[in-house]
C-alpha positions in Angstrom: 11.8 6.2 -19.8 7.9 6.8 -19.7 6.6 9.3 -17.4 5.9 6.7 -14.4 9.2 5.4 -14.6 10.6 9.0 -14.6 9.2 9.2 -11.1 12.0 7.4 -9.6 14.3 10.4 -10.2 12.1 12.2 -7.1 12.9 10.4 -4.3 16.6 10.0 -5.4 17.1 13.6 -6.0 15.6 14.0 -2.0 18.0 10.6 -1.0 21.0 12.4 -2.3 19.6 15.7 -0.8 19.6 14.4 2.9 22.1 12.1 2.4 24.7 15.1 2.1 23.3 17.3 5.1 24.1 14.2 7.1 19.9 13.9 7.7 17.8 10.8 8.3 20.3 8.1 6.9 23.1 8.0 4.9 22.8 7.4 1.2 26.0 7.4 -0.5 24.7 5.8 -3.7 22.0 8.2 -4.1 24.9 11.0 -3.9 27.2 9.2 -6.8 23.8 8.4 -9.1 22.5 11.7 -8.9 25.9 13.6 -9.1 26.4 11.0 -12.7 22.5 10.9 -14.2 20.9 14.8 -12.6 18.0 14.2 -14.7 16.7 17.8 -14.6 13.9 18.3 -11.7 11.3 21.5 -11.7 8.7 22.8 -9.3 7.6 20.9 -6.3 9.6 17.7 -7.2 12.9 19.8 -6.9 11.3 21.1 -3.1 13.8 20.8 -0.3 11.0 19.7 2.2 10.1 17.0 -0.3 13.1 15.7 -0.1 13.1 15.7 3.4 9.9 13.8 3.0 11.6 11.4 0.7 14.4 11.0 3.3 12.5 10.0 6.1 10.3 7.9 4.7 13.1 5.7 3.5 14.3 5.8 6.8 11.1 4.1 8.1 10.7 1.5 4.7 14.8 0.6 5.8 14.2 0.4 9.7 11.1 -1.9 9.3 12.6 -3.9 6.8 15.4 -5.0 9.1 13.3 -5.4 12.1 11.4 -8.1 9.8 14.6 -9.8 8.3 15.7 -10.3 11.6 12.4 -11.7 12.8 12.2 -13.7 9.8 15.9 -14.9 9.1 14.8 -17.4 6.3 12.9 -15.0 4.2 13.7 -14.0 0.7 13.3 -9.8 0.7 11.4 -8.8 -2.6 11.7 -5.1 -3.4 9.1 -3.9 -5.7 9.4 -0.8 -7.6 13.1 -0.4 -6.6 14.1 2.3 -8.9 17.8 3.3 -8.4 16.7 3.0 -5.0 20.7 1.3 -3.0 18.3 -0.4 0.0 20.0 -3.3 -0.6 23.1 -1.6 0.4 21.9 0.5 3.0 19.9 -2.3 4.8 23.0 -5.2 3.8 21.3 -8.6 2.5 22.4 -10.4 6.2 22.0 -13.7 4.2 18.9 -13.1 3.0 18.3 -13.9 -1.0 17.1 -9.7 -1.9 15.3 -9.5 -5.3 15.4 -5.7 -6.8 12.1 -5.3 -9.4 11.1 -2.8 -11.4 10.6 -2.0 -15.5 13.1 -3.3 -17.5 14.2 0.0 -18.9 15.0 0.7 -14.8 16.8 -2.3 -14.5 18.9 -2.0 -17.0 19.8 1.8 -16.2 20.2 0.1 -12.1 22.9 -2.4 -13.3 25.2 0.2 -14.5 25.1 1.4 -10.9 24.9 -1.9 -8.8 25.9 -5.4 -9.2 24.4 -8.6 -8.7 25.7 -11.2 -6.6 24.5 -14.5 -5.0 22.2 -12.9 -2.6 21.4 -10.3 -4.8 19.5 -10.0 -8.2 17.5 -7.5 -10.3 14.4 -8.4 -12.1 12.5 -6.8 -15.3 9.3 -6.8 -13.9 6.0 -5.3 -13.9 4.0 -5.1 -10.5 0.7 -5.7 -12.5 2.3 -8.6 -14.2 2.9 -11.1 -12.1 5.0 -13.8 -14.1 8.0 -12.9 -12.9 7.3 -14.1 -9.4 8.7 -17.5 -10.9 12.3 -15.9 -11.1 12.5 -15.5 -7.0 13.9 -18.4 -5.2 11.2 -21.4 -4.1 11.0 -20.3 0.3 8.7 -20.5 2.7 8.4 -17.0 3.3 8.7 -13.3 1.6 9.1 -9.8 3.1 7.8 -7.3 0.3 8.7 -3.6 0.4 6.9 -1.2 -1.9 7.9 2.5 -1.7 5.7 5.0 -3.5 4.5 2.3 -5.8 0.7 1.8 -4.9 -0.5 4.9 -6.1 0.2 3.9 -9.8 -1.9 0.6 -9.5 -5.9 0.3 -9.1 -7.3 -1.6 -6.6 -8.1 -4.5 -9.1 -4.0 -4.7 -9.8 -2.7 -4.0 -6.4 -5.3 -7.1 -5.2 -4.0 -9.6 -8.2 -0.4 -8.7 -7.2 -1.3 -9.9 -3.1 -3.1 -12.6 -4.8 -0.1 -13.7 -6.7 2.4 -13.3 -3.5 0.0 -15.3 -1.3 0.1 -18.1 -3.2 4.0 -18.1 -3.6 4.6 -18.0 -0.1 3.1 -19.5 3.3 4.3 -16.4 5.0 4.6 -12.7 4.2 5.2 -9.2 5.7 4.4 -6.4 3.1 4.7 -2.7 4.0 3.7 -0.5 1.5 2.6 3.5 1.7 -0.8 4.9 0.2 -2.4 7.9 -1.4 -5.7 8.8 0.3 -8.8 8.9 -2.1 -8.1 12.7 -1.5 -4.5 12.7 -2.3 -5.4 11.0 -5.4 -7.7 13.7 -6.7 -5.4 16.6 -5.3 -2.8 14.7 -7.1 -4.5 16.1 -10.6 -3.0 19.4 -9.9 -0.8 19.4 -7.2 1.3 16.6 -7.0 5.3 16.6 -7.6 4.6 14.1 -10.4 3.2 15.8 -12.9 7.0 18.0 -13.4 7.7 14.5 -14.8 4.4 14.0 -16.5 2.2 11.7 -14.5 -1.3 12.6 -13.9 -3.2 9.2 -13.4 -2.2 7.7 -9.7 -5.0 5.7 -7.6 -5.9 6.2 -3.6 -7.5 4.6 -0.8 -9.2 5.1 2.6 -9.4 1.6 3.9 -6.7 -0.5 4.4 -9.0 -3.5 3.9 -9.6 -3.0 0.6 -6.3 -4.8 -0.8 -6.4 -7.4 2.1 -7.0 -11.1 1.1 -8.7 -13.8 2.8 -4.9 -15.3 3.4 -3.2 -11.6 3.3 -4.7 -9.5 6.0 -4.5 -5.7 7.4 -2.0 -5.6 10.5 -1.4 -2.4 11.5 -1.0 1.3 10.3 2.4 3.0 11.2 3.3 6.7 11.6 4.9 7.8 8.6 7.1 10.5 9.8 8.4 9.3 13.4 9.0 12.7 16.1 12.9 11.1 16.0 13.0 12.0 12.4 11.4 15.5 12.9 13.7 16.2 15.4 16.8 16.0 13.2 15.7 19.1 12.1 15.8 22.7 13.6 13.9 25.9 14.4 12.1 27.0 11.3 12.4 23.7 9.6 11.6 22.0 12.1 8.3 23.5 12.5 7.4 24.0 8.8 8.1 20.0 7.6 6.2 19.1 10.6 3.1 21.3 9.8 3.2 19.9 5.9 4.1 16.5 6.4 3.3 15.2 9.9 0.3 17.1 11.1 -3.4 16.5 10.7 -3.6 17.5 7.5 -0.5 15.0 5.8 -2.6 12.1 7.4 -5.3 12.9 4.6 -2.8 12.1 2.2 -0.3 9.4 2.9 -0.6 6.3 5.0 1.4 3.4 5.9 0.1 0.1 6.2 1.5 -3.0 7.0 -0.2 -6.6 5.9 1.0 -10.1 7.3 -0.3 -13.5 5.8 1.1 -16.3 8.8 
């Protein structure tokens, strides 16, 4: 795998992590797939708090993701930059057609580990490639997910890639989390990626900037909810609070959530 795609070994390291101190959600898949593949983490990426990170912010992708499927019960789900990510079974398809993308390298590592079935399928994909859009079922409406994905596009890429969703679908609810212009520069030096080799990543300050005349900015949401912070105690408690919920995390990472209706 190339460096990017290497990435996807962080958050399932910190999945598997929480997953067995019965924290934030449960995540037996992550468990099996990191117990079989344990690519070999360093550094920051291998950080317990990380992980924590990881956790909860999967927690929040999953919980808004099956708010929206049961708002929008017709919707195909399209999960971009899915990794070994086992959403699909965590959050269950409820009927909905789910469509898993990511490299095909990823993919074809993934389908060792899950299996397809009529409501669920993998792509070979590339975010700033949009052809295969035409593989996803013909429907009215799309609810996209991308989880620590938008900091490896630009802006240019990230807008062609709304551009190409908006004109698949009449309706769409896209969540996806951010690096700050800061973050992006910090992440030079300091990021958990670069144990795996990435250096080049991409941020932003205004939400706006990756809207589209039929696409728009809805809202920003917390990123790590008090519920999730509470799960922990004393010590930790206060420490992954002060690194990743205070002031300071908010210069970072955001969350933003875009509706086309």
């Amino acid at each position: 795998m190339n460096s990017v795609n290497k990435t996807l070994y962080i958050p399932l390291y910190g999945k598997s992590y929480v997953s067995k101190k019965g924290l934030f959600l449960n995540d037996k898949k992550a468990e099996e797939i990191w117990e079989t593949e344990g690519f070999s983490l360093k550094g920051k990426s291998k950080s317990k708090w990380l992980a924590y990170y990881m956790g909860v912010r999967s927690a929040v992708f999953d919980e808004w993701l099956k708010q929206q499927m049961a708002d929008m019960p017709n919707a195909v789900v399209i999960h971009i930059g899915c990794g070994m990510d086992s959403r699909v079974i965590r959050v269950g398809t409820e009927n909905h057609k789910w469509y898993d993308v990511d490299f095909s390298e990823v993919i074809e590592e993934r389908k060792q580990y899950y299996a397809e079935s009529d409501n669920y399928i993998m792509i070979a994909g590339d975010a700033r490639d949009c052809g295969w859009l035409t593989t996803v079922k013909k429907s009215k409406s799309a609810i996209v997910v991308m989880e620590g994905v938008s900091m490896y596009l630009t802006i240019e890429e990230m807008r062609r890639l709304i551009d190409s969703l908006s004109s698949r679908f009449e309706q769409i609810a896209l969540l996806v989390d951010c690096y700050t212009s800061f973050a992006a520069k910090m992440s030079k030096r300091r990021n958990p990626i670069n144990d795996v080799g990435v250096t080049e990543v991409y941020g932003i300050d205004n939400p706006r900037v990756y809207q589209s005349e039929k696409l728009t900015f809805v809202k920003e949401h917390t990123m790590i909810p008090q519920k999730y912070i509470d799960e922990l105690k004393g010590f930790e408690r206060f420490i992954f609070a002060k690194l990743y919920a205070g002031s300071f995390s908010k210069k970072l990472y955001r969350l933003f959530e875009y509706k086309k209706q």
